[in-house]
N, C-alpha and C positions, 0 to 999 in steps of 0.2 A: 470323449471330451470330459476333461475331469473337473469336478464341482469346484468353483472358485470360495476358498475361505474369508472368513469375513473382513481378516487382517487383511486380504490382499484387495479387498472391495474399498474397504475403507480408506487406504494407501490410493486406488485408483479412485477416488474420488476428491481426494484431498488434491493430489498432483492435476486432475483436473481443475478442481478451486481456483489451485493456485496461477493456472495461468490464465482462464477466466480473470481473475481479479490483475495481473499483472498487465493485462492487457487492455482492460476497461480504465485500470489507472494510467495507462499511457494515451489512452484516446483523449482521455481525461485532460492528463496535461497537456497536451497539442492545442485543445482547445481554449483552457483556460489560463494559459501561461501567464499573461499578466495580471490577471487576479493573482493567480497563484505568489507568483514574484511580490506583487504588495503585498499579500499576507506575509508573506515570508518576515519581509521588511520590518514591517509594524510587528508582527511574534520576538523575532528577535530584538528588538529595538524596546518591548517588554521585560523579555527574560532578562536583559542586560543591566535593567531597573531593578527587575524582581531580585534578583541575585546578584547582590553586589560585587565586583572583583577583587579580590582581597590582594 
């Protein structure tokens, strides 16, 4: 069994990260949908302010 280098720990830890978080962010949204959707709303309804269309 050959000793795994740190490159390839830190690569399987990241890849694990990332779908941990991909998938906590989807739980996420199932449950929060309509907050989410309001915020969205009022953000952009911000930006749209903040940053005028020229």
């Amino acid at each position: 069994m050959k000793k795994k280098t740190t490159e390839e720990k830190v690569l399987q830890v990241q890849t694990v990260m990332t779908y941990a978080l991909m998938i906590g962010i989807l739980v996420l949204c199932i449950f929060q949908m309509p907050k989410i959707t309001a915020f969205l709303q009022e953000y952009g309804d911000m930006m749209k302010a903040a940053l005028p269309v020229r």
